[in-house]
N, CA, C and O atoms as CSV, one atom per row, in Angstrom:
chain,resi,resn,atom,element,x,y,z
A,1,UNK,N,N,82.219,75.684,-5.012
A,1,UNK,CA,C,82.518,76.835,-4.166
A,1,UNK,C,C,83.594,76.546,-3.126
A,1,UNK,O,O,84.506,77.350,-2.932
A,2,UNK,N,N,83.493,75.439,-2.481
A,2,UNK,CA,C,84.989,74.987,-1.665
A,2,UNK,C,C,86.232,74.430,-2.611
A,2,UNK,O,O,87.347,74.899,-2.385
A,3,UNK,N,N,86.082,73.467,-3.643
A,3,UNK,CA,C,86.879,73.129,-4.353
A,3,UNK,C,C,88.227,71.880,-3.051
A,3,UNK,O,O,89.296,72.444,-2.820
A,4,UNK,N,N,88.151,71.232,-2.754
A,4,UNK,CA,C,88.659,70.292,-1.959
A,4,UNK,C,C,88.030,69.408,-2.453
A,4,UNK,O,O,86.823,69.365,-2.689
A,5,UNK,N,N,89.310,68.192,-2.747
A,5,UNK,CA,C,89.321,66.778,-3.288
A,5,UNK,C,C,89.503,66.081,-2.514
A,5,UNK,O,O,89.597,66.345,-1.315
A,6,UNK,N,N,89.615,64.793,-3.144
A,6,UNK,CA,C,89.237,63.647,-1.738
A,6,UNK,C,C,88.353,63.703,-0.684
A,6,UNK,O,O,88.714,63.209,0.384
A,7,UNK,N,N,87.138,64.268,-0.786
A,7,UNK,CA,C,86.357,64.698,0.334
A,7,UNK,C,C,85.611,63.170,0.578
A,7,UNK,O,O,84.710,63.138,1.417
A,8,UNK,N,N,85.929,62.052,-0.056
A,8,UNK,CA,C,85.549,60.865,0.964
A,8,UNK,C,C,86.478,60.290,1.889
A,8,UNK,O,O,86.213,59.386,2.680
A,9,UNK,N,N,87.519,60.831,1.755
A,9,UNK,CA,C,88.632,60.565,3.186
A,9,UNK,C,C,88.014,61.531,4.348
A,9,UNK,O,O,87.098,62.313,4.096
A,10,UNK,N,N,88.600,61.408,5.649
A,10,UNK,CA,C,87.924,62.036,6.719
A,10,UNK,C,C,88.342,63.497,6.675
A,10,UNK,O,O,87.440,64.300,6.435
A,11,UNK,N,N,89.350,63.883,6.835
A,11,UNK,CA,C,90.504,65.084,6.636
A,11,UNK,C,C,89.883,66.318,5.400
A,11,UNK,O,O,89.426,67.461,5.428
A,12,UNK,N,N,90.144,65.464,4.564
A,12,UNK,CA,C,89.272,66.223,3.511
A,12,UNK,C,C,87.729,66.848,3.603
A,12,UNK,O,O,87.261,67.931,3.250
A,13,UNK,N,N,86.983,65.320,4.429
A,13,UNK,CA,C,85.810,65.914,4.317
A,13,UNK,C,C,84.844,66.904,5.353
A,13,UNK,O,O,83.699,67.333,5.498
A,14,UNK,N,N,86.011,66.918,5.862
A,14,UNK,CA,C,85.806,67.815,7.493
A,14,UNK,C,C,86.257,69.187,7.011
A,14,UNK,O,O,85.598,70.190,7.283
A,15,UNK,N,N,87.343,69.232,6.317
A,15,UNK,CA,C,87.615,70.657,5.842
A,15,UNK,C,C,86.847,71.239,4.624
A,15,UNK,O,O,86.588,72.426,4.424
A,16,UNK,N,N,86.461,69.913,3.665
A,16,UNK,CA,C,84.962,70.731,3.408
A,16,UNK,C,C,84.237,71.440,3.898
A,16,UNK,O,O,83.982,72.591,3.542
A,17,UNK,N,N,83.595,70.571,5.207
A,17,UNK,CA,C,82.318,70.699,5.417
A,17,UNK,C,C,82.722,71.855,6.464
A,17,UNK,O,O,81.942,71.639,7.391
A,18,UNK,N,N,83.219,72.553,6.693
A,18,UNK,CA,C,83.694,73.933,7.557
A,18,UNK,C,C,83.724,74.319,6.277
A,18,UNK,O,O,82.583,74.524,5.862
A,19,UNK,N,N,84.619,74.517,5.424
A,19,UNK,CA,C,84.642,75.832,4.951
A,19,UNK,C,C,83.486,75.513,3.676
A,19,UNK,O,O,83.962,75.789,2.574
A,20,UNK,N,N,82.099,74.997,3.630
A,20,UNK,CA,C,81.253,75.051,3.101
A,20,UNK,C,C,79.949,75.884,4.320
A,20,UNK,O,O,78.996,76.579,3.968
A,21,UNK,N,N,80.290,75.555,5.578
A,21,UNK,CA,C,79.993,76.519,6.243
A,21,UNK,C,C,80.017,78.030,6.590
A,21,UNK,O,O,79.162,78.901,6.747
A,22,UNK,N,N,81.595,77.948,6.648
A,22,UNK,CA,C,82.019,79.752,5.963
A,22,UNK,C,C,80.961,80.244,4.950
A,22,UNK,O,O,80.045,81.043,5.142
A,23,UNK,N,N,81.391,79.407,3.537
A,23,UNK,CA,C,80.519,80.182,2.637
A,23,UNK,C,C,79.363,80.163,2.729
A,23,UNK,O,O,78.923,81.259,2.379
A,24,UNK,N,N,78.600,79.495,3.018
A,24,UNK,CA,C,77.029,79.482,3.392
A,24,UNK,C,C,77.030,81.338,4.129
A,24,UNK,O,O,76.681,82.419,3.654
A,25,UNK,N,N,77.588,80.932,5.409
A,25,UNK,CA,C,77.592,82.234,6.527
A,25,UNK,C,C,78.139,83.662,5.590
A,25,UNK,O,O,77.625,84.677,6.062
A,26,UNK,N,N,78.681,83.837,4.876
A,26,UNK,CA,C,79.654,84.936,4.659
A,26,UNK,C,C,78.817,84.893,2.940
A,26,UNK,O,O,79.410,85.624,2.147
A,27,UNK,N,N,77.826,84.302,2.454
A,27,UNK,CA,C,77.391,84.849,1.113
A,27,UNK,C,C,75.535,85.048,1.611
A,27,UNK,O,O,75.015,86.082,1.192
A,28,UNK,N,N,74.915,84.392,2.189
A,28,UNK,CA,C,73.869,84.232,2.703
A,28,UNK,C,C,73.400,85.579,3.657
A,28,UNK,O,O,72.724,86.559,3.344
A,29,UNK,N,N,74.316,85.053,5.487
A,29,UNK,CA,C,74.274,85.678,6.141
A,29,UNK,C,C,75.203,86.726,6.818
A,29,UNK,O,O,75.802,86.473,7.863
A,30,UNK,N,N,75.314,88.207,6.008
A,30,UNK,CA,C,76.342,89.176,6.085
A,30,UNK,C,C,75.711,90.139,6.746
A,30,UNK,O,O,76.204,91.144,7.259
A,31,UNK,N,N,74.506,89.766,6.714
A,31,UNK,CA,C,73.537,91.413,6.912
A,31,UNK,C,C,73.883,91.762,8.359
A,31,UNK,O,O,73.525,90.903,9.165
A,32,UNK,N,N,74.570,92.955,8.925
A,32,UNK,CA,C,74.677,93.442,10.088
A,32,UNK,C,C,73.935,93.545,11.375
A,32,UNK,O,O,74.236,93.731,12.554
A,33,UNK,N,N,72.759,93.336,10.632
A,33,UNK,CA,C,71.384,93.201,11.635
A,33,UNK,C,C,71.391,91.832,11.986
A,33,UNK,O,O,71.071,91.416,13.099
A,34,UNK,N,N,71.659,91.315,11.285
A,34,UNK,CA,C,71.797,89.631,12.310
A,34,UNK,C,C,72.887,89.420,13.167
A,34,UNK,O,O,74.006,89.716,12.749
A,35,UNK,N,N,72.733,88.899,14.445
A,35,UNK,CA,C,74.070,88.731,15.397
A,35,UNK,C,C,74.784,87.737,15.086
A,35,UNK,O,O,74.403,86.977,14.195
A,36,UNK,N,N,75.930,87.539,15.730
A,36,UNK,CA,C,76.844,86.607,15.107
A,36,UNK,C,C,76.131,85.080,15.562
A,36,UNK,O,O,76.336,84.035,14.945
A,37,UNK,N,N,75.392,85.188,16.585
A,37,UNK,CA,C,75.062,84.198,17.253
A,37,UNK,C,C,73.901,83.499,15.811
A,37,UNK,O,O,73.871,82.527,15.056
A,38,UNK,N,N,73.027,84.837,16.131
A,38,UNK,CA,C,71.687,83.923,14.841
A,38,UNK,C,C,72.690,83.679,12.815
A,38,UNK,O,O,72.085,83.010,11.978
A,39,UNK,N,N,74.010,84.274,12.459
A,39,UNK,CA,C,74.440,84.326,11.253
A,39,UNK,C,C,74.694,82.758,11.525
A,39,UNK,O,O,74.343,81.897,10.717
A,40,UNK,N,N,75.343,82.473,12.748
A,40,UNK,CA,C,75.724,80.865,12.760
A,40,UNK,C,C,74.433,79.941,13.244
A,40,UNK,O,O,74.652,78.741,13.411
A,41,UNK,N,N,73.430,80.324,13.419
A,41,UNK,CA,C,72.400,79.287,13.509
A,41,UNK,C,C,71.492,79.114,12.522
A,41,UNK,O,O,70.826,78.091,12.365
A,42,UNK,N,N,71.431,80.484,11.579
A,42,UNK,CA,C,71.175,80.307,10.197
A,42,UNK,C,C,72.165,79.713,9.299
A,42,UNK,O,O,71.689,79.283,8.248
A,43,UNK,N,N,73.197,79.609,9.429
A,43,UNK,CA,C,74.145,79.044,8.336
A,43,UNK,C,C,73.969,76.984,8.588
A,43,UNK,O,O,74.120,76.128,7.716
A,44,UNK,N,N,73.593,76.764,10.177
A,44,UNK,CA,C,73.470,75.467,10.298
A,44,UNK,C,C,72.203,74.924,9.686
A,44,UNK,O,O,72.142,73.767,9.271
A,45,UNK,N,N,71.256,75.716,9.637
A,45,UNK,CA,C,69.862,75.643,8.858
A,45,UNK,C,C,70.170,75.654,7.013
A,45,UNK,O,O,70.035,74.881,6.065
A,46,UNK,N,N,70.525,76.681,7.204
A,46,UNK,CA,C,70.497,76.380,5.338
A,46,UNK,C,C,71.641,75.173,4.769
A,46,UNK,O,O,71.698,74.690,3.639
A,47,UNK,N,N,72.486,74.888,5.925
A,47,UNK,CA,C,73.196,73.472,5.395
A,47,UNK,C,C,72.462,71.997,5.592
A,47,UNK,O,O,72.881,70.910,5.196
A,48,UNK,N,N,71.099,72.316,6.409
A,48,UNK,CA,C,70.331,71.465,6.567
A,48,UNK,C,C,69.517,71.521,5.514
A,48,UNK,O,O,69.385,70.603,4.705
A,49,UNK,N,N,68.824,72.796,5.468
A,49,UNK,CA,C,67.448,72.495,4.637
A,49,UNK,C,C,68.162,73.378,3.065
A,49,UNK,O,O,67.987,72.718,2.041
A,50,UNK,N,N,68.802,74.557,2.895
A,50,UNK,CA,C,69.248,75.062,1.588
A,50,UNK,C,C,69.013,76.521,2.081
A,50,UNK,O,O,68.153,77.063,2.774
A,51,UNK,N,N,70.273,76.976,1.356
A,51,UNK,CA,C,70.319,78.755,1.781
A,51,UNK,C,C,68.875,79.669,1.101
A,51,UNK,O,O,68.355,80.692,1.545
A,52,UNK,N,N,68.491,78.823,-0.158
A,52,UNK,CA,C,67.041,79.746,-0.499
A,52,UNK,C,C,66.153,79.445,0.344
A,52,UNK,O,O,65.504,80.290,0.959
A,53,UNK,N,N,66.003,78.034,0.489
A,53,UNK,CA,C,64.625,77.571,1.512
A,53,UNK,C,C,64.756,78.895,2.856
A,53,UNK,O,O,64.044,79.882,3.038
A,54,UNK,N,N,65.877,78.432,3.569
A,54,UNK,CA,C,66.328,79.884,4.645
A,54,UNK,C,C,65.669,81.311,4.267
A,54,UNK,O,O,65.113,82.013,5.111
A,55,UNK,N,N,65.790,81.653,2.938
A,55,UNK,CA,C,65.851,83.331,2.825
A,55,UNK,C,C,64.049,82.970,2.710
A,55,UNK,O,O,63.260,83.694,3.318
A,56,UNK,N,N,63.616,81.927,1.969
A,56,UNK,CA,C,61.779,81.805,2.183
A,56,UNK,C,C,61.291,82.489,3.603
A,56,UNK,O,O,60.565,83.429,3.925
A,57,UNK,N,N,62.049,81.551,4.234
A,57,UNK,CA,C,61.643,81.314,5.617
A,57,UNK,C,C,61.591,82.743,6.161
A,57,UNK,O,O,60.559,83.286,6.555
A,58,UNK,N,N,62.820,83.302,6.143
A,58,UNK,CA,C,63.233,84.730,6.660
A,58,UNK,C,C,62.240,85.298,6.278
A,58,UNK,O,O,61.575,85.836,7.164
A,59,UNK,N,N,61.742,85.413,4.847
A,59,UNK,CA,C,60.911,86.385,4.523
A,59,UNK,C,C,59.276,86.477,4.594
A,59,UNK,O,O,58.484,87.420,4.558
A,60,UNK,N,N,59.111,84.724,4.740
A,60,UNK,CA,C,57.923,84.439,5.773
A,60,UNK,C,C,57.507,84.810,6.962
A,60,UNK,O,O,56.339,84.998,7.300
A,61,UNK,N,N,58.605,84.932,7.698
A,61,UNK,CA,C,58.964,85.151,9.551
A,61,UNK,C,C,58.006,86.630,9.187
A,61,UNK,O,O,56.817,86.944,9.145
A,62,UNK,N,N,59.150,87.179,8.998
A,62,UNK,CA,C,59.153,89.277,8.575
A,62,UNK,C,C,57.307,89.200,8.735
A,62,UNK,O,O,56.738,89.638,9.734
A,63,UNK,N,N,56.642,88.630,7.675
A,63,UNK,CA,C,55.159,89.202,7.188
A,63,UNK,C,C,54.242,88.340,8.210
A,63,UNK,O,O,53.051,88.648,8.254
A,64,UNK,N,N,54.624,87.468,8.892
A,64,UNK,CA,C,54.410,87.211,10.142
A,64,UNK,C,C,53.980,87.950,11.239
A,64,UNK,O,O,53.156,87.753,12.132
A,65,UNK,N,N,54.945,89.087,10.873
A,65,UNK,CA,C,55.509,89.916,12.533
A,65,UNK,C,C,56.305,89.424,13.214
A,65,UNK,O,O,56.190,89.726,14.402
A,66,UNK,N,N,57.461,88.466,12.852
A,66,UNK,CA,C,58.206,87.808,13.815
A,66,UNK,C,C,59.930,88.602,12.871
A,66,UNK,O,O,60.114,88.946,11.703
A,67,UNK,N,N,60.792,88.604,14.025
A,67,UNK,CA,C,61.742,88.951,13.085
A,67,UNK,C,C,62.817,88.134,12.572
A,67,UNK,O,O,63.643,87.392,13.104
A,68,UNK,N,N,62.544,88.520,11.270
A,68,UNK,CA,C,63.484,87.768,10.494
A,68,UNK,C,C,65.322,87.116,10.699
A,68,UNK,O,O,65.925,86.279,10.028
A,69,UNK,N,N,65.768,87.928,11.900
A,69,UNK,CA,C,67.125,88.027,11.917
A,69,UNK,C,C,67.321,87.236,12.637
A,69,UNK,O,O,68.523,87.165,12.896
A,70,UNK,N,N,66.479,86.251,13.357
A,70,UNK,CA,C,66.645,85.564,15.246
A,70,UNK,C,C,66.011,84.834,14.552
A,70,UNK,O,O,64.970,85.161,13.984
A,71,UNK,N,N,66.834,83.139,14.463
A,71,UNK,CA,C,66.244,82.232,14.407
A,71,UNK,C,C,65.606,81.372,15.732
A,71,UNK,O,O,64.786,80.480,15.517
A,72,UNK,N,N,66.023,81.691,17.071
A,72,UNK,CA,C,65.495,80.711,18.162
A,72,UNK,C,C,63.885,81.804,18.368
A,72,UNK,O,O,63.836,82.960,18.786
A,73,UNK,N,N,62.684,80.876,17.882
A,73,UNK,CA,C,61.283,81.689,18.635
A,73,UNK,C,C,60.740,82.591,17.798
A,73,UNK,O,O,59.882,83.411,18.124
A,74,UNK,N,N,61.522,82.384,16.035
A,74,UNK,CA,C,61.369,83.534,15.127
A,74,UNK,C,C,60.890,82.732,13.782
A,74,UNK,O,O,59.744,82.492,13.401
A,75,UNK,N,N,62.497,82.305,13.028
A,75,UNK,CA,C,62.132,81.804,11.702
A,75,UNK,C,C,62.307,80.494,11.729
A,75,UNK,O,O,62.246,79.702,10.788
A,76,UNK,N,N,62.594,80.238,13.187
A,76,UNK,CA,C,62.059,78.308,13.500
A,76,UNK,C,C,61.080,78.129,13.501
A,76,UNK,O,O,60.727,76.994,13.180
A,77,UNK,N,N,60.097,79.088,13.845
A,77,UNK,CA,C,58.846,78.863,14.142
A,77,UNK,C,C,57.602,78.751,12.447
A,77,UNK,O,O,56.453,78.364,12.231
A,78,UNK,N,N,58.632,79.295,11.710
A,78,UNK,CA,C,58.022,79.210,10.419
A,78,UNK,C,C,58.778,77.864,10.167
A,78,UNK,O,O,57.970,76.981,9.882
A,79,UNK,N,N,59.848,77.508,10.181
A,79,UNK,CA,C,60.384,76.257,9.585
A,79,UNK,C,C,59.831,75.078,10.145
A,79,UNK,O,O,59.762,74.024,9.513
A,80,UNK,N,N,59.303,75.268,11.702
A,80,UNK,CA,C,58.554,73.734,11.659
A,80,UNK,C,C,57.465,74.344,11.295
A,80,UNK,O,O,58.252,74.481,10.358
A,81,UNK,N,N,56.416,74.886,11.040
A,81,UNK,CA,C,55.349,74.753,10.481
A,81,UNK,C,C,55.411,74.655,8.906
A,81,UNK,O,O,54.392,74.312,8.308
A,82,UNK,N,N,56.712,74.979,8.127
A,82,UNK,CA,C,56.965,74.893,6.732
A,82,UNK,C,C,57.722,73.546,6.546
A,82,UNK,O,O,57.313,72.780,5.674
A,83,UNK,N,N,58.711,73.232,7.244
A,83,UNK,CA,C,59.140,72.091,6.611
A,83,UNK,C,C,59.541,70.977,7.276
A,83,UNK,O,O,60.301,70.067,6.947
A,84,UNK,N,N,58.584,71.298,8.783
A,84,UNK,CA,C,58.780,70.341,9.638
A,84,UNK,C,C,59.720,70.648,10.712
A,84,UNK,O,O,60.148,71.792,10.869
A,85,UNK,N,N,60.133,69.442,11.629
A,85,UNK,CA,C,61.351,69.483,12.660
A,85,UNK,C,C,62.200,69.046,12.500
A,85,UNK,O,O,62.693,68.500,13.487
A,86,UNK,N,N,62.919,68.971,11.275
A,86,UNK,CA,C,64.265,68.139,11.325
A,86,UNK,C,C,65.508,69.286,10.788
A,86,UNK,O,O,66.735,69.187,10.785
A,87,UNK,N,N,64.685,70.275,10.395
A,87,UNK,CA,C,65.979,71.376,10.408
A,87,UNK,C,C,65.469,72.447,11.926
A,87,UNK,O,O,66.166,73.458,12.010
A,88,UNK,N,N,64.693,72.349,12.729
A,88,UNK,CA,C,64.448,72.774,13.828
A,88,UNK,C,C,65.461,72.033,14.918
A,88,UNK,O,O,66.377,72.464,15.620
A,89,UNK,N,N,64.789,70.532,14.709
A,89,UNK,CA,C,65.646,69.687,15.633
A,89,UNK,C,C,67.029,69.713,15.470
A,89,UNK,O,O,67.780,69.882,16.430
A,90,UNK,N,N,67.531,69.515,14.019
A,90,UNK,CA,C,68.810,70.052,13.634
A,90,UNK,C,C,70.009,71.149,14.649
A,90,UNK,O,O,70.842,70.813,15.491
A,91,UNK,N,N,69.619,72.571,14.098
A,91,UNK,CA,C,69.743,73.662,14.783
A,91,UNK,C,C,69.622,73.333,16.036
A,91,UNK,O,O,70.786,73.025,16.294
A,92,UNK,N,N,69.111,73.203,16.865
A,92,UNK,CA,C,68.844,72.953,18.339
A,92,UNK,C,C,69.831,71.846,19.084
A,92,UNK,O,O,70.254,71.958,20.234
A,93,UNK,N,N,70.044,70.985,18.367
A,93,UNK,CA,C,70.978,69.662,18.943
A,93,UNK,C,C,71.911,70.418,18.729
A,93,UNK,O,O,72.614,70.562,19.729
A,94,UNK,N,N,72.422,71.290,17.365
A,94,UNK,CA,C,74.220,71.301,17.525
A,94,UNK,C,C,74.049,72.513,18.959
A,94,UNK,O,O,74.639,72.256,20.009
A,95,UNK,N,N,73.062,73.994,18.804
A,95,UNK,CA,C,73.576,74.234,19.790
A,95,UNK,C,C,73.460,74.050,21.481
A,95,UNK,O,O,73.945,74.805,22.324
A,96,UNK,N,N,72.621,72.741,21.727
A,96,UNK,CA,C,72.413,72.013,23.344
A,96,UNK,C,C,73.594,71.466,23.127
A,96,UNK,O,O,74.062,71.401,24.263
A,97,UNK,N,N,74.710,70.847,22.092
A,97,UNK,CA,C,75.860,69.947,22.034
A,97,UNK,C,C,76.876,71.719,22.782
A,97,UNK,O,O,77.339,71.914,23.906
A,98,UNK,N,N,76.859,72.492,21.744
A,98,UNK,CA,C,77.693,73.847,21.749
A,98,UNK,C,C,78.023,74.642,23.531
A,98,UNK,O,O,79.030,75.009,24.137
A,99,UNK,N,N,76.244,74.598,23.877
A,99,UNK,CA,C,76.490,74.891,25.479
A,99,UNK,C,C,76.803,74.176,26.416
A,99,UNK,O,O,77.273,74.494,27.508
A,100,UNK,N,N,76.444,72.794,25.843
A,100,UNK,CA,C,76.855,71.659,26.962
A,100,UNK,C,C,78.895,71.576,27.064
A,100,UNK,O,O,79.579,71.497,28.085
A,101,UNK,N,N,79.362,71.634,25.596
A,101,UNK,CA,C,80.812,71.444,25.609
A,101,UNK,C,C,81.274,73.267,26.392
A,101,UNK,O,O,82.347,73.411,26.978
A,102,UNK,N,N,80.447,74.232,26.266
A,102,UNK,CA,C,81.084,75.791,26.783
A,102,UNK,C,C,80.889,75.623,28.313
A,102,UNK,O,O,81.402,76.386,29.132
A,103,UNK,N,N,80.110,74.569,28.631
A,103,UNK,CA,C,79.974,74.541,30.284
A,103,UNK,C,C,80.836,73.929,30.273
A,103,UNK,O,O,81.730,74.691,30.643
A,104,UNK,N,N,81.541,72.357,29.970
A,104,UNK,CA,C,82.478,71.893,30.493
A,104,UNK,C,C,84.160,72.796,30.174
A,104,UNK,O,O,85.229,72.678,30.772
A,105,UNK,N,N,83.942,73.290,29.509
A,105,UNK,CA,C,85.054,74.072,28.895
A,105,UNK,C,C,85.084,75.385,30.448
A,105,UNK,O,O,86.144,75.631,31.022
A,106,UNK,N,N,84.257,75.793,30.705
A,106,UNK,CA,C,84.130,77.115,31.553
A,106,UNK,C,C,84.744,76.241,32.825
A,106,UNK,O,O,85.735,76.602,33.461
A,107,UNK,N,N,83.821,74.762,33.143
A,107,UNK,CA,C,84.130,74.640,34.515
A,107,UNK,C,C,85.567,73.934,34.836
A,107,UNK,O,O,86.196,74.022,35.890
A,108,UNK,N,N,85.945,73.172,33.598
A,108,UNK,CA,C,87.408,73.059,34.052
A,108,UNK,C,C,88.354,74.223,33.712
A,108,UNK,O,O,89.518,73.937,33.995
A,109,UNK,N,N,88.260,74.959,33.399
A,109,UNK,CA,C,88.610,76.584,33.798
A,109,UNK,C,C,88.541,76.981,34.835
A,109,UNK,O,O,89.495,77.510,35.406
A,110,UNK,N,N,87.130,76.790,35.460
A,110,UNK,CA,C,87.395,78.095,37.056
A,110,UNK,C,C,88.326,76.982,37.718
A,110,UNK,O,O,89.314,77.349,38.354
A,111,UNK,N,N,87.951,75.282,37.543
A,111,UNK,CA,C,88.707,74.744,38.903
A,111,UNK,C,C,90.011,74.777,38.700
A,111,UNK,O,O,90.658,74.973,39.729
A,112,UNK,N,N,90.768,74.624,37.493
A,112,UNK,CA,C,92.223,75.172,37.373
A,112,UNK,C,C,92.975,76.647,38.055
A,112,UNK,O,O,93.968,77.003,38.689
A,113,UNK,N,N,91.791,77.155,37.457
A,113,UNK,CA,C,91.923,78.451,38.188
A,113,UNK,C,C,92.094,78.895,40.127
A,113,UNK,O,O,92.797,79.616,40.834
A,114,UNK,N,N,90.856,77.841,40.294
A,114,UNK,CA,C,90.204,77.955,42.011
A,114,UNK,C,C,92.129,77.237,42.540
A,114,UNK,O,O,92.865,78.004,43.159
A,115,UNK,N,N,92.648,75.743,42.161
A,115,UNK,CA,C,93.127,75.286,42.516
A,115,UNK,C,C,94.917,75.923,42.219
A,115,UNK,O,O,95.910,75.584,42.863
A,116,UNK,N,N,94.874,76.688,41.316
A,116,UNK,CA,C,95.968,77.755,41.252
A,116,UNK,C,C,96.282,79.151,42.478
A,116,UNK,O,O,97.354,79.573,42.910
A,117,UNK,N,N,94.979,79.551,42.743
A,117,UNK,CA,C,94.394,80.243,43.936
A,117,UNK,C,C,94.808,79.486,45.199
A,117,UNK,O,O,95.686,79.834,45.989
A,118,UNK,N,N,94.254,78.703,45.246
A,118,UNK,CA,C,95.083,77.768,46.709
A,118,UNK,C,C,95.987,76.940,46.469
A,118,UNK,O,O,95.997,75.823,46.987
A,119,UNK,N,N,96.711,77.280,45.806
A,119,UNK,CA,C,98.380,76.705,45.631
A,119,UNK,C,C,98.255,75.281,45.795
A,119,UNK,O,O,98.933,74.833,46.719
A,120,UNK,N,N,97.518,74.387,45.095
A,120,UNK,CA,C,97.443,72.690,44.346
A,120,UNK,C,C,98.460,72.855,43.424
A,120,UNK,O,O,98.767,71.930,42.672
């Protein structure tokens, strides 16, 4: 489905592994009812655990009463009780890595900003 060679060089295997992400996200998770936020925290899950295991899960969550579309408090909550914490823990590290790099990203922003404001 990606079709990229040499994917044991680094270059290669980085542009795999993104645009094996795309397709995960864009054949899996299209459905409008999911936000962009949960399409990309489901797409990091089914590259962990497998895009069917995911749609299990989803459809476990649903008959639950939990909803299927929100993975944080929803269809994590079926995945560690189904297949454990390592596609829980998974999901969760990239995005504590994701907010930790959007805070440093925000705050050397305002101070560029603050120090443009008082003419530094």
């Amino acid at each position: 489905n990606i079709n990229i060679p040499n994917i044991k060089k680094i270059e290669p295997n980085i542009h795999a592994g993104t645009k094996y992400l795309h397709f995960i996200m864009n054949r899996y998770f299209i459905d409008p009812d999911i936000s962009k936020l949960d399409r990309v925290l489901f797409t990091f899950a089914a590259y962990n655990a497998g895009p069917a295991r995911v749609a299990k899960l989803r459809n476990e969550a649903k008959s639950m009463k939990l909803d299927p579309n929100i993975w944080f408090n929803n269809v994590e909550v079926v995945a560690a009780r189904r297949i454990g914490r390592e596609t829980v823990q998974y999901v969760s590290n990239i995005f504590k890595y994701y907010l930790a790099y959007a805070a440093i990203v925000n705050q050397e922003t305002a101070t560029k900003t603050s120090k443009s404001l008082i003419g530094q």
